[in-house]
C-alpha positions in Angstrom: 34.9 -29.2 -18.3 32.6 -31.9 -17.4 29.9 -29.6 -16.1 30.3 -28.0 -19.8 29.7 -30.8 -21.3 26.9 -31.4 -19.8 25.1 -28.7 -19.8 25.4 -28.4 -23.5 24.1 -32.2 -23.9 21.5 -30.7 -21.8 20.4 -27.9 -23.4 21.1 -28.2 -27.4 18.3 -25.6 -28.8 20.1 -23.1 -26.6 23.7 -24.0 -27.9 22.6 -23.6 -31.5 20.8 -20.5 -30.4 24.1 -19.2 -29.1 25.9 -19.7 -32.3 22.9 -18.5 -34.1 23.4 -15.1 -32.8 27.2 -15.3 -33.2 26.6 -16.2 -37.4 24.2 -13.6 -37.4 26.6 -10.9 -35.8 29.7 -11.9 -38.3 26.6 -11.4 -41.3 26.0 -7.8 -40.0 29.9 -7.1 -39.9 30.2 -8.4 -43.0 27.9 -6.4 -44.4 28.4 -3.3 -42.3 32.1 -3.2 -43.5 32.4 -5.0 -46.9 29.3 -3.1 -48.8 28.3 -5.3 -51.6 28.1 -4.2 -54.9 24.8 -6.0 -55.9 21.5 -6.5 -53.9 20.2 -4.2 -50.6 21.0 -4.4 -47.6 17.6 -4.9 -46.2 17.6 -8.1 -48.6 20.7 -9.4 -46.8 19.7 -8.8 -43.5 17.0 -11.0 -44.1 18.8 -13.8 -45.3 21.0 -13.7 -42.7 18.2 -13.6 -40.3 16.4 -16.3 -41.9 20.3 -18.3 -41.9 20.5 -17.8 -38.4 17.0 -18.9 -37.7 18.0 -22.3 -39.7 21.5 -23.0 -37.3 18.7 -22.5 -33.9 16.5 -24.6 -35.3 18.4 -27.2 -37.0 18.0 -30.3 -34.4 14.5 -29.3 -33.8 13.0 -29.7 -37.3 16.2 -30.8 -39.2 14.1 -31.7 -42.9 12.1 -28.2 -42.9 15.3 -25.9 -41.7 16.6 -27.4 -44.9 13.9 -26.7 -47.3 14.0 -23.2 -46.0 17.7 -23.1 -46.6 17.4 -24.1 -49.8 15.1 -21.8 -50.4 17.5 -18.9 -49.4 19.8 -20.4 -51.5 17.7 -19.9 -54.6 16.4 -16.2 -52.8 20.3 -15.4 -53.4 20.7 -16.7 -57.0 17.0 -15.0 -58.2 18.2 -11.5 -56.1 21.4 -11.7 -57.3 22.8 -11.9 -53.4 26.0 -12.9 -53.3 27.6 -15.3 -50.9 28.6 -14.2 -47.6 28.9 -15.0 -44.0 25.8 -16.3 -43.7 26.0 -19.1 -45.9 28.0 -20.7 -43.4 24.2 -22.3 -42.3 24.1 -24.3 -45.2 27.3 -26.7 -44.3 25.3 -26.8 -40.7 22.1 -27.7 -42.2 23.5 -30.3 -44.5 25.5 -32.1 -41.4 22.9 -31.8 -39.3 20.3 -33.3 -42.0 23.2 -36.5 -42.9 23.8 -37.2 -39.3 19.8 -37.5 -38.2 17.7 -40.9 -38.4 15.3 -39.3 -40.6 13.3 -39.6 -43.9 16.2 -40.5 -46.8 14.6 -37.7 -48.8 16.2 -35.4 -46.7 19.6 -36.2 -46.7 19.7 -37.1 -50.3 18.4 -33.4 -50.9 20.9 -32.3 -48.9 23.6 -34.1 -50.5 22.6 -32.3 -54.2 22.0 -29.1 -52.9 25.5 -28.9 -51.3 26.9 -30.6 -54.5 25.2 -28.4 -57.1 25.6 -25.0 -54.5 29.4 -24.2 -55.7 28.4 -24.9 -59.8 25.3 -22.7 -59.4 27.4 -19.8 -57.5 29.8 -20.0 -60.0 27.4 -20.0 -63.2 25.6 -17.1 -61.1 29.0 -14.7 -60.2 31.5 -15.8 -62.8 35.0 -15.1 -61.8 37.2 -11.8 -62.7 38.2 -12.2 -66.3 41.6 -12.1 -65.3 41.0 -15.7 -64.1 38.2 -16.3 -66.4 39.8 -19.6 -67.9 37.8 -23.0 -67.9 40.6 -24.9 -65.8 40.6 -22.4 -63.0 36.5 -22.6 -63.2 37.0 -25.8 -62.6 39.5 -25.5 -60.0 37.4 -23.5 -57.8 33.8 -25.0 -58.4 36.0 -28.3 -57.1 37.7 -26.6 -54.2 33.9 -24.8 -53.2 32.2 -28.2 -53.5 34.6 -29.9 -51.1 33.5 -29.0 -47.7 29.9 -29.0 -48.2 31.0 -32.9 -49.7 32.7 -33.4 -46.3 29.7 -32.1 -43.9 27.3 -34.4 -45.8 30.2 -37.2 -45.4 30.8 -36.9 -41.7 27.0 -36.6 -40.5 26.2 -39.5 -42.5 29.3 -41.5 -40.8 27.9 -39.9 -37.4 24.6 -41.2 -38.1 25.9 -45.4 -39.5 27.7 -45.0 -35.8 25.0 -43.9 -33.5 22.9 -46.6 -35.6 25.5 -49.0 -35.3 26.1 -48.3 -31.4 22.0 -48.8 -31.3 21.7 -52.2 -32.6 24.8 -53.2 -30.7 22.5 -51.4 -27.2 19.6 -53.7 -28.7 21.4 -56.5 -29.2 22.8 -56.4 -25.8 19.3 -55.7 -24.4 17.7 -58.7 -26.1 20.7 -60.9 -24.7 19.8 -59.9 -21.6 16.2 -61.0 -21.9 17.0 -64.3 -23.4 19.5 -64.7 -20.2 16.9 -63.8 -17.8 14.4 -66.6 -20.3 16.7 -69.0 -19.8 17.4 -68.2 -15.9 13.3 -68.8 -15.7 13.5 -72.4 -17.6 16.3 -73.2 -15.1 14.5 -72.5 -12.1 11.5 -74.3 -13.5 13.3 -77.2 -14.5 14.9 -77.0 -11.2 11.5 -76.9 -9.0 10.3 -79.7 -11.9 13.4 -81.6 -10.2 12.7 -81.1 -6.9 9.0 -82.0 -7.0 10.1 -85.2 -8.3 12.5 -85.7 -5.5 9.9 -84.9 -3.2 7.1 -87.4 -5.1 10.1 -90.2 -5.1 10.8 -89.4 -0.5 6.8 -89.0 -0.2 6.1 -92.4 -2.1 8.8 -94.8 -0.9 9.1 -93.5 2.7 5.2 -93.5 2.9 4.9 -96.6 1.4 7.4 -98.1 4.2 5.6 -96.8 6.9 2.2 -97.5 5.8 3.5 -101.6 5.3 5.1 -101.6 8.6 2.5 -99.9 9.9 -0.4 -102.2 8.6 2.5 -105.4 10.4 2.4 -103.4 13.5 -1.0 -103.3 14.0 -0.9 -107.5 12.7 1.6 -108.5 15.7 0.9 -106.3 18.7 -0.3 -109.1 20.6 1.3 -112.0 19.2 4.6 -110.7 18.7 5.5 -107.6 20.5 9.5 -107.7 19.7 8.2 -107.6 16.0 6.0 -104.9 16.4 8.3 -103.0 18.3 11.0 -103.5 15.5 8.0 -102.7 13.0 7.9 -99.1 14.8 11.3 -98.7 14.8 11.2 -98.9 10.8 8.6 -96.2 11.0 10.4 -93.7 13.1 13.4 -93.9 11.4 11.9 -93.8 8.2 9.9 -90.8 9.0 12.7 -89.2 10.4 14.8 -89.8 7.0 11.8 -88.5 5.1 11.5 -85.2 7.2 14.8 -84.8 6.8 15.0 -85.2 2.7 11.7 -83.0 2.6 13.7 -80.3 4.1 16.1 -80.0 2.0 14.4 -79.9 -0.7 11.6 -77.4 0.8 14.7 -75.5 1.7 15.8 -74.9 -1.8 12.1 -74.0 -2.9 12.1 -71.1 -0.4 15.6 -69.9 -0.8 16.4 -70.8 -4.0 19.9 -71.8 -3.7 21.3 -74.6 -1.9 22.2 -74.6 2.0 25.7 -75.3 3.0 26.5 -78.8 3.0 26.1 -80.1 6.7 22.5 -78.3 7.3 20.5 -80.9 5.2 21.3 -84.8 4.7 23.1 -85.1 1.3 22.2 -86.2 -1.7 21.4 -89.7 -2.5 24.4 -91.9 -4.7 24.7 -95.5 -5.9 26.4 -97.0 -2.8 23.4 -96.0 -1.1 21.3 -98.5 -3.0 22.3 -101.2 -1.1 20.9 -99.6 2.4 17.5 -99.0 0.3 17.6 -102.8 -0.1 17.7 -103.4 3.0 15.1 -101.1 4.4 12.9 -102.5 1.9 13.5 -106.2 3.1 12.9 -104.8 6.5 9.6 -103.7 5.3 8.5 -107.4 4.1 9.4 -107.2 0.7 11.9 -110.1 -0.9 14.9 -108.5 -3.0 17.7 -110.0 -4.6 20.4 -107.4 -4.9 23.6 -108.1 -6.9 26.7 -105.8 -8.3 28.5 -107.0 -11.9 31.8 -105.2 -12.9 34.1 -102.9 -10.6 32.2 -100.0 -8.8 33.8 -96.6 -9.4 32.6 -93.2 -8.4 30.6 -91.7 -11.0 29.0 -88.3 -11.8 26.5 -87.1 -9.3 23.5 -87.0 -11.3 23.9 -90.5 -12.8 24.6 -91.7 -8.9 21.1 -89.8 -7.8 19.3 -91.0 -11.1 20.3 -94.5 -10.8 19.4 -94.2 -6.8 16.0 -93.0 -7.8 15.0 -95.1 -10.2 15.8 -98.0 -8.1 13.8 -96.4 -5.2 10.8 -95.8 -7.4 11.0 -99.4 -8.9 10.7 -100.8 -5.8 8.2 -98.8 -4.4 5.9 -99.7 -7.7 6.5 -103.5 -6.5 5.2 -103.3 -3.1 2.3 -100.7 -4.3 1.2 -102.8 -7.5 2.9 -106.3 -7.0 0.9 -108.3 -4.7 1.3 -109.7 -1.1 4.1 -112.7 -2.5 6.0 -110.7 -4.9 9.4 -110.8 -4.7 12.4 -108.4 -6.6 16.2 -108.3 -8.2 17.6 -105.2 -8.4 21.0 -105.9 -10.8 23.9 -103.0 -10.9 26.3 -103.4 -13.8 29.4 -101.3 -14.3 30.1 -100.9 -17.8 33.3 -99.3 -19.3 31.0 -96.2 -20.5 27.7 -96.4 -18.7 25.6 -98.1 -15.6 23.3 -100.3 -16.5 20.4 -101.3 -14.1 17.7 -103.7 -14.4 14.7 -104.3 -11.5 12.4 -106.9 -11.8 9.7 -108.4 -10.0 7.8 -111.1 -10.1 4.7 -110.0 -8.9 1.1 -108.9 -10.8 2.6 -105.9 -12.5 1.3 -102.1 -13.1 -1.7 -101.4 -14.8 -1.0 -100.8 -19.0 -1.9 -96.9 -18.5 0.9 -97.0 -15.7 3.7 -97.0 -18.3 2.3 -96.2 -21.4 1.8 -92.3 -21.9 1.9 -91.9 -17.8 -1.7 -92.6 -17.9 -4.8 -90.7 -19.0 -6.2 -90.7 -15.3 -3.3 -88.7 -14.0 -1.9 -92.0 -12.5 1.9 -93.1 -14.0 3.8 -90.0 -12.9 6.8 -92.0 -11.3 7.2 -93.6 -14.8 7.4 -90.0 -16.2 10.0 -88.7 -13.4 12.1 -92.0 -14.9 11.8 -91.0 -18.0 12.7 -87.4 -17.4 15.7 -88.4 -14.7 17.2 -90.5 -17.5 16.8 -88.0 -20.4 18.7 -85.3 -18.2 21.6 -87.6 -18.2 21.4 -89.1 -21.7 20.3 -92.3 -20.9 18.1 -94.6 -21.9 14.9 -96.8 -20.3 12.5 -99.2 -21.0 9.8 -100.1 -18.6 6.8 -102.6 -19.0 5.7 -106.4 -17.9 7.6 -109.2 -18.5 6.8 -111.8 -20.4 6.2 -114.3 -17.4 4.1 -112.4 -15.5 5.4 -109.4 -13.1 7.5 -106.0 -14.0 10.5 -105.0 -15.8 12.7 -102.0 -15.9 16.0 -101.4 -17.3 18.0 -98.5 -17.4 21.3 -97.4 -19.1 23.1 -93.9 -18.0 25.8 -93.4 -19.9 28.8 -91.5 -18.0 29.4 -88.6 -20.3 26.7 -85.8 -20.1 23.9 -85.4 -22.6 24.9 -83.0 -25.2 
């Protein structure tokens, strides 16, 4: 039954040509047997030909099958051709000319022809006398009207569903483009996030290495324990910065994250103090202090918080001069985490924090600012009014909506 199907979705001009040939053979026996009274039959072979023609061509070229069907229609009122088998094209025509996305024209013709087609018969072949009365005119002009009424009515609810199904296709297809949109911002904004991880591990772990470095180099002879220690600090910062970048390159190349023990996890608040110390051990003076009750908090306000203490103090050693000294301050609030690093040291440059700088300078300012929006926060970096750098920070526990 399938196969059936099918094949007649497959081939429609030859279905219709099939049914074609069966109207046209019922016109013949109709004609053949019945012997009408008025017209030849050479006449009525031709309209059922020309009938036939119009149910075999009726999905090819819907709007001119019509106007030739209407013009056998006025062929049988001028010839004085009665209705016979034949006429059974012009419901076809009609449904076919409703149901198909074409010009309006068309089917509103089609709806007045099949409206007026019963009225015209019955003004053109009046009924025997013995049933000659107005009523039962009426009667029958109502009852003859009806199903060419109905074949106009269902193609036209044929053709509101197949355009209905259509804009529900479309609608689905356009869904489907603004998912895959939106699956393109994320991966951007996602490789956005990662290049800032990998600016924040590059500039604090580089930073390190280069100070302890530059210490190294100060002490080998005097102090060789120090230097030692000073190399230390390099290799193990260089081995937690190879370690970060691969992570991170990791989910550049794969695009998903690895499973949990491959890569060194992801940095969080309690972490902080361990940054404080490795950047004591590095030379720099920080004061590092905890108000309210620690809790665990989301993961993105842990790594934001952990990153924008990281970068803070990196800014210090780059842009705060040989003596400068920091606090980092953590304060638990009932609804947020507040954070506030200061130095007392030369300060950034203005175009450091204001509009991330027109030399292209300023951009771990901007990562800030973009970590904290993420979660809703807020932050406000500049100097301080005695001379050095402030930045505080509020990330508020619930998600930005």
């Amino acid at each position: 039954m399938q196969r059936l199907y099918d094949f007649i979705r497959r081939h429609p001009t030859g279905v219709d040509g099939f049914w074609a040939v069966v109207l046209l053979g019922f016109s013949a026996l109709w004609v053949v047997s019945t012997g009408p009274t008025t017209g030849s039959a050479a006449g009525y072979a031709i309209v059922a030909v020309l009938f036939s023609l119009v149910v075999a061509l009726r999905r090819r070229a819907p709007e001119k099958m019509l106007v030739l069907a209407v013009a056998l229609g006025v062929a049988q009122l001028a010839f004085g051709l009665v209705p016979f088998m034949a006429d059974f094209a012009m419901l076809v025509i009609i449904f076919t000319v409703a149901a198909h996305d074409g010009p309006r024209w068309a089917s509103r013709l089609a709806l007045i022809g099949g409206l007026s087609a019963s009225t015209l018969s019955q003004l053109r072949w009046p009924m025997e006398e013995g049933a000659n009365s107005g009523a039962a005119k009426i009667f029958f002009t109502i009852i003859m009207t009806v199903p060419f009424a109905l074949a106009w009515v269902l193609g036209d609810s044929l053709r509101t569903r197949r355009a209905y199904f259509a804009q529900l296709e479309e609608r689905a297809s356009r869904l489907e483009q603004e998912r895959e949109a939106q699956a393109k911002v994320a991966v951007a904004a996602e490789r956005a996030r990662i290049a800032r991880e990998l600016h924040d591990v590059v500039a604090h772990n580089v930073s390190v290495m280069v100070v302890q470095a530059d210490g190294a180099a100060y002490v080998m002879d005097s102090s060789p324990e120090t230097a030692k220690q000073a190399l230390e600090t390099i290799s193990t910062t260089g081995r937690q910065a190879l370690a970060e970048m691969r992570r991170l390159l990791g989910i550049l190349r794969t695009g998903e994250h690895q499973e949990a023990g491959e890569y060194v996890p992801q940095p969080d608040v309690r972490q902080i103090e361990d940054l404080v110390e490795q950047v004591r051990g590095a030379g720099l003076t920080v004061d590092f202090a905890i108000e309210g009750s620690p809790r665990p908090l989301p993961s993105g306000v842990e790594l934001t918080a952990y990153r924008i203490v990281q970068e803070a103090l990196t800014n210090t050693r780059k842009h705060g001069g040989p003596d400068a000294g920091a606090s980092v301050r953590l304060v638990y609030f009932d609804d947020g985490l507040g954070l506030l690093v200061e130095d007392d040291g030369r300060g950034a440059p203005q175009e450091m924090y204001e509009d991330g700088g027109a030399d292209g300078r300023g951009h771990g300012l901007i990562g800030m600012r973009e970590r904290v929006g993420m979660v809703g926060g807020t932050l406000d970096a500049g100097p301080r009014p005695g001379g050095g750098f402030r930045i505080s920070a509020l990330l508020p526990l619930k998600p930005a909506h």
